[in-house]
C-alpha positions in Angstrom: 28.6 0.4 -146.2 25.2 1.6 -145.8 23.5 2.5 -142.5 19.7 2.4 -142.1 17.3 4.2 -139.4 14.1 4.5 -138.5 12.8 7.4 -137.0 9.5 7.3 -134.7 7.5 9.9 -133.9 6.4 11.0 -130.6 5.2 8.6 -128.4 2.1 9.4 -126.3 1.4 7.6 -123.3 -0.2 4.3 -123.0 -1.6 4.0 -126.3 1.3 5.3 -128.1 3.4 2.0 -126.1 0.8 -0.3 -127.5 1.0 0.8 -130.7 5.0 1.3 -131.1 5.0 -2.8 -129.4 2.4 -3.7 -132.5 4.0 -2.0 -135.4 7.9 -1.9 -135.3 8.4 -5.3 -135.2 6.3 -5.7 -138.4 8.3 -2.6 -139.9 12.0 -4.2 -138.5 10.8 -7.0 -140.7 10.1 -5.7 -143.7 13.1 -2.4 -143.4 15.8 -4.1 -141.7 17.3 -0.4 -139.5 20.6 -0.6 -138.0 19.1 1.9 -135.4 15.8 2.7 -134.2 15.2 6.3 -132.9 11.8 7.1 -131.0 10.6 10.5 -129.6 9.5 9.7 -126.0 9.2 13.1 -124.6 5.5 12.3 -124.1 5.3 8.3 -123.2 4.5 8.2 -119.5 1.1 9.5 -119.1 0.7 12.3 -121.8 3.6 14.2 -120.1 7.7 12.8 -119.4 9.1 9.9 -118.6 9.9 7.3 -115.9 12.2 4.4 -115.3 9.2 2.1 -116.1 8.3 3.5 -119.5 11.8 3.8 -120.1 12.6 0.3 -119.5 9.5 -0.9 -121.4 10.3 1.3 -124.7 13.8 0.2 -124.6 12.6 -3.7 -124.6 10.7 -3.0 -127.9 13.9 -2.5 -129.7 14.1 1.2 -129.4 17.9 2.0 -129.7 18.1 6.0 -129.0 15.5 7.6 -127.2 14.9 11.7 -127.7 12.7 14.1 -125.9 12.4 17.3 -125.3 10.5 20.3 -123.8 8.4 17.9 -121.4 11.5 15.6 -120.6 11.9 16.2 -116.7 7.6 16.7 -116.2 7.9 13.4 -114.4 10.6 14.3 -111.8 11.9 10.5 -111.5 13.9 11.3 -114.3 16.2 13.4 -112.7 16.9 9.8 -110.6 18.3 8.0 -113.8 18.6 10.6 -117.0 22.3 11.2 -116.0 23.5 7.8 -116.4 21.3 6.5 -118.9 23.5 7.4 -122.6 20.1 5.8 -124.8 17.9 8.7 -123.0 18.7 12.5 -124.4 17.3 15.9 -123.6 17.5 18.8 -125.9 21.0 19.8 -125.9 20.7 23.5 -125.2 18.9 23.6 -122.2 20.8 25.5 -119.7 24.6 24.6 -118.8 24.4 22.3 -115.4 21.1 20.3 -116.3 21.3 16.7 -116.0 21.5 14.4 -118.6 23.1 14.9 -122.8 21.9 16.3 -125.8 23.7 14.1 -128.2 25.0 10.7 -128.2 27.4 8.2 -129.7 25.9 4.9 -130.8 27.2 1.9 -131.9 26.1 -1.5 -133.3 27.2 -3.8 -135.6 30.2 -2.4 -137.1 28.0 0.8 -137.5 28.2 4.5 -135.7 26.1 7.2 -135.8 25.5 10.2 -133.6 22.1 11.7 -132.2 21.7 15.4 -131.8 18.3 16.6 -129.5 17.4 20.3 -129.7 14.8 22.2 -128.8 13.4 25.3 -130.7 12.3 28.8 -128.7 9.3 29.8 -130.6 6.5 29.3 -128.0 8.5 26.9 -126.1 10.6 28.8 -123.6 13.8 30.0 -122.5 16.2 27.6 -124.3 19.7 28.7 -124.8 20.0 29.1 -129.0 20.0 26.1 -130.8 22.3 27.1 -133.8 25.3 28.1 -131.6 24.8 24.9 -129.2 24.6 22.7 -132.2 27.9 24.3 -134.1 29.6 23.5 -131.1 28.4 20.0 -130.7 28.8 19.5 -134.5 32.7 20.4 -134.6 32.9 17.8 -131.8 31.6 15.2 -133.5 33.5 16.1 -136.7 33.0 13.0 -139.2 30.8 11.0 -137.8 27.4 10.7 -139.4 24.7 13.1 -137.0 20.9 12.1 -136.9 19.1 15.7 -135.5 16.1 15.3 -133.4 14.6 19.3 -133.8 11.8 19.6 -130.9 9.7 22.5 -132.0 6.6 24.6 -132.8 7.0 26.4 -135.6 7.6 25.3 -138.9 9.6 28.2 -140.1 11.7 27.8 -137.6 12.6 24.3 -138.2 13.3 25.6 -141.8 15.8 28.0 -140.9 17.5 25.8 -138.8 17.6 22.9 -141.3 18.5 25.1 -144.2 21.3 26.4 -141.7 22.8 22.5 -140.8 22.3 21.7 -144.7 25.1 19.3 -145.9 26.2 19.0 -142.1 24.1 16.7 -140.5 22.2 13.4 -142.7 19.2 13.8 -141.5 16.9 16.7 -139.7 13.7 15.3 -138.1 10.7 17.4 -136.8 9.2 16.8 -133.6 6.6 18.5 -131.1 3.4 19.1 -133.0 2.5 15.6 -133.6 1.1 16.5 -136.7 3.2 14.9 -139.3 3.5 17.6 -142.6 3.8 16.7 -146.2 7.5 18.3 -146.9 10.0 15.4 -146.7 12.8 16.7 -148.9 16.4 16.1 -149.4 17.9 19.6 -148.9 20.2 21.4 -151.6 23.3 20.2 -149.9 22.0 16.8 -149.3 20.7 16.7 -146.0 17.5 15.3 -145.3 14.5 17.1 -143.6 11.0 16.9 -142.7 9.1 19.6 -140.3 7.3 16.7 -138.2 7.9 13.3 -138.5 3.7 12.9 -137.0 3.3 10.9 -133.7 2.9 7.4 -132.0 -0.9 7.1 -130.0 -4.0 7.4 -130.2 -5.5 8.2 -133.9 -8.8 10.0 -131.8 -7.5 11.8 -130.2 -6.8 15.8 -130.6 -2.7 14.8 -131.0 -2.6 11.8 -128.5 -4.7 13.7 -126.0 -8.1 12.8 -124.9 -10.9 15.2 -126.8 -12.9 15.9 -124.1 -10.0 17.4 -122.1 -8.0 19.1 -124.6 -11.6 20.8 -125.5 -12.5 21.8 -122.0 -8.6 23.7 -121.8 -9.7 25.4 -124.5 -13.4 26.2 -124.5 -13.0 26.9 -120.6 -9.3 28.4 -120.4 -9.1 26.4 -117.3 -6.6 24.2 -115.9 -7.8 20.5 -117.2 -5.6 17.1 -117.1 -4.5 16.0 -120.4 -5.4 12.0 -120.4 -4.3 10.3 -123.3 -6.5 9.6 -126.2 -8.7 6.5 -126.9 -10.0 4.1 -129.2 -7.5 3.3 -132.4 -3.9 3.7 -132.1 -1.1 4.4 -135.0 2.5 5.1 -135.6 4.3 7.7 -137.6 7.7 7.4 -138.9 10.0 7.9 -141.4 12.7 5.3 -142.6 15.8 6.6 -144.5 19.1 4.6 -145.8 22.3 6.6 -146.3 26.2 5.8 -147.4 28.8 5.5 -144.6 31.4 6.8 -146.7 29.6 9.8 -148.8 27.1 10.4 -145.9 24.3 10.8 -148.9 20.7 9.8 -148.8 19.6 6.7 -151.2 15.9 6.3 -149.7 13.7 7.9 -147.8 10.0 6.7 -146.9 6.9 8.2 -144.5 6.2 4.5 -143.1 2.8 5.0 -141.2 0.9 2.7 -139.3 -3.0 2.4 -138.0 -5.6 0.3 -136.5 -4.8 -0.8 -133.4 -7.5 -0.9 -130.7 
């Protein structure tokens, strides 16, 4: 048995929506996943999430929803994260924090589980993400693991991935929204790209408005981050693996633009 997933990178408000309703039904078409897995760390607003967009992402066809350092931004999460097993946060924030890092899933005959971690280059005081994963790993023991890694820097993404090699099928990149050029299947097997890109606005300096994102720079002054306009696209990455074996027979960037 064979399972196939297809992995979507972060969504960024509005325009990110609109594009993920446009494209994945056109890509479910033509890919046939068993499980859809979308980065929504980002989807209401430029910043979090809420019941609404929640709701309305799951409708697409979204199966498993990740996030990560921005997840409780919009603090109507804290009101449903808990007891909502489709939404996770990275798995080593602090012990007592609301909501799960890694899930479960089941559908049609077919299980995997989804792993959400965080790096701590330039992103804060996470617990470590190589000792919270080992221990969420050996729980999971046989079951086919999907890791969402939210961080900044590349390198560290590398040595994490190098680290989880032959333990997990896939490692996916997210954060940057910059989607890099080094999908590879590691020496042990597993699968691994930096950043998987992201879902918004194409116009954008990474889904965020250019006018906004300049004045926080040029100006060093607080500014709000409005989501970019004009065309819209989606970044993803589609991989098939083996049930029994766990390896990787296909793996392919699948990105979509064009959408006013």
């Amino acid at each position: 048995m064979n399972i196939r997933i297809l992995f979507i990178g972060d969504i960024v408000g509005k325009p990110g929506r609109k594009a993920l309703k446009y494209f994945l039904n056109e890509i479910k078409k033509d890919y046939s996943p068993d499980f859809v897995i979308a980065n929504i760390e980002n989807a209401a607003g430029t910043s979090g999430i809420t019941q609404k967009v929640y709701d309305e992402i799951k409708s697409t066809g979204v199966d498993v929803m990740t996030s990560g350092n921005h997840i409780f931004d919009k603090k109507e999460v804290f009101n449903f994260i808990e007891n909502t097993p489709y939404l996770l946060r990275p798995l080593n924030y602090p012990e007592g924090v609301p909501g799960r890092g890694y899930g479960i899933y089941k559908k049609n005959g077919k299980e995997v589980a989804v792993l959400n971690v965080t790096g701590r280059v330039f992103m804060g005081e996470f617990d470590c993400p190589i000792r919270t994963t080992e221990k969420a790993i050996k729980e999971l023991k046989d079951i086919p693991i999907i890791i969402d890694f939210h961080g900044e820097a590349t390198s560290e993404k590398i040595i994490f991935a190098d680290y989880f090699d032959g333990k997990a099928v896939a490692i996916v990149g997210t954060h940057t929204h910059v989607q890099t050029q080094d999908l590879k299947i590691l020496n042990r097997g597993t699968l691994f790209i930096s950043d998987v890109g992201m879902t918004g606005s194409f116009d954008s300096i990474i889904g965020v408005d250019k006018e906004s994102a300049f004045k926080r720079m040029r100006y060093l002054l607080p500014a709000s981050f409005d989501a970019g306009k004009g065309k819209t696209g989606m970044n993803s990455l589609f991989f098939e693996f083996t049930l029994d074996s766990k390896k990787i027979l296909y793996s392919e960037i699948i990105n979509k633009g064009g959408v006013m």
